[in-house]
C-alpha positions, 0 to 999 in steps of 0.5 A: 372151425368146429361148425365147418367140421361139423358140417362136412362130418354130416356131409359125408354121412349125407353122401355115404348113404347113396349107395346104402343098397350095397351089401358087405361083410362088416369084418375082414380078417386075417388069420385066427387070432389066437395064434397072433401076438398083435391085433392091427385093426383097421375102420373103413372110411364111409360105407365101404367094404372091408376088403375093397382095394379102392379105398385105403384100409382096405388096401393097407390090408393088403399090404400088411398081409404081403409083409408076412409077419408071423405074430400080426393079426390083420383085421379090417371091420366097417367104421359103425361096427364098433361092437364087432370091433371089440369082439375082434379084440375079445377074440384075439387076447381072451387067450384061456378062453373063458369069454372075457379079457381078465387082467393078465390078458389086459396087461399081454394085449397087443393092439393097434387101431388106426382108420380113415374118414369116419373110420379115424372118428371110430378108431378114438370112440373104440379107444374109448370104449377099450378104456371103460373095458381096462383095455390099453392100444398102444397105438392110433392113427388117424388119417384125415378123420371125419367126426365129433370130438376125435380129437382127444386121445383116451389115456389107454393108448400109448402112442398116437398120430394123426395125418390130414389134409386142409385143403377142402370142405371135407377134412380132419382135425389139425392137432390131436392131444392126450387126455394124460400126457403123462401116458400117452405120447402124441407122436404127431400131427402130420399135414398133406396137400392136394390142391394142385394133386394129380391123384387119380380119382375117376373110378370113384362115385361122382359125389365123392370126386365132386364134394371130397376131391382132397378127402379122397385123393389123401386116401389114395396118397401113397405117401399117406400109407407109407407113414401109416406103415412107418408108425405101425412098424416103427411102434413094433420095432420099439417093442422088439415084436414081429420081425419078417419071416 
């Protein structure tokens, strides 16, 4: 199973590169920061661009923007970006100023990672990355990941998901679990079907309809973004934060 994942992980990053051509931006906010009291921060799958309305993060801005809740900040930013990723957090929670996260910012960050394909890999590796730093998330998605060892869930995060799908070559991991089960809840592993799926795919690049059909129409699932939605309103819920304007 981890060969086959293997292989589809570097299948993708074989198919991502054909259109390597293509300029981006690698980050889309929202916003300032500073006037948000929650960061959700969303990695691209492949190399898409952070505001194309094609792919799922991209589109879940989108939603969350329209939702206009006063205390969310919204960023998206390209899954091998991680270092602009972490500024985005610096950003957002270094509140007095001073260039760095002190512990009484690390204590009041609010933040909540989620991505998809690659960009759910990335998501695990900046959580990561935010654990050497001292910096809790309190909650990860991710959405059919594509990646190596995205499976374990670093003891910083306070809640975690994982939403995949099974039915091609190109496909995430079945089960996540805490590195700690005593910080981290692993809210649950939720699995999706496409082998008989209608999803409208034919504005996609050909590789992508031929090699990832399931991949790629779980991106395009309504229902996969609803219960992305349901985990990041649900988690905000809990903590009494950002009630609609």
């Amino acid at each position: 199973m981890k060969n086959r994942r293997r292989i589809a992980g570097l299948l993708v990053a074989l198919l991502s590169v054909i259109g390597r051509g293509e300029k981006f931006e690698c980050v889309h906010r929202s916003a300032p920061n500073w006037q948000r009291e929650v960061l959700v921060l969303g990695f691209m799958g492949g190399r898409n661009r952070p505001d194309d309305p094609r792919y799922g993060v991209g589109r879940f801005r989108q939603r969350l923007l329209a939702m206009n809740l006063p205390c969310l900040g919204v960023e998206t930013v390209a899954n091998d970006k991680r270092e602009q990723a972490f500024e985005s957090v610096r950003s957002a929670f270094d509140r007095n100023h001073d260039g760095q996260i002190d512990a009484d910012e690390r204590e009041s960050t609010r933040l909540i990672l989620y991505g998809q394909s690659f960009g759910g890999a990335a998501v695990v590796k900046f959580a990561r990355q935010l654990k050497a730093a001292g910096i809790p998330v309190m909650l990860t998605v991710e959405v059919d990941a594509v990646g190596r060892d995205d499976q374990v869930i670093p003891a910083n995060v306070g809640a975690a998901a994982n939403l995949f799908q099974n039915d091609g070559m190109v496909h995430g991991p079945s089960r996540i679990r805490a590195e700690d089960p005593r910080l981290t809840e692993i809210i649950g592993n939720f699995q999706f079907h496409y082998r008989d799926s209608t999803i409208e795919i034919s504005d996609l690049p050909w590789h992508k309809r031929v090699f990832e059909q399931s991949h790629v129409r779980m991106d395009r699932d309504p229902a996969v973004w609803r219960k992305v939605e349901e985990l990041i309103l649900t988690t905000l819920d809990r903590n009494g934060w950002c009630a609609p304007s």
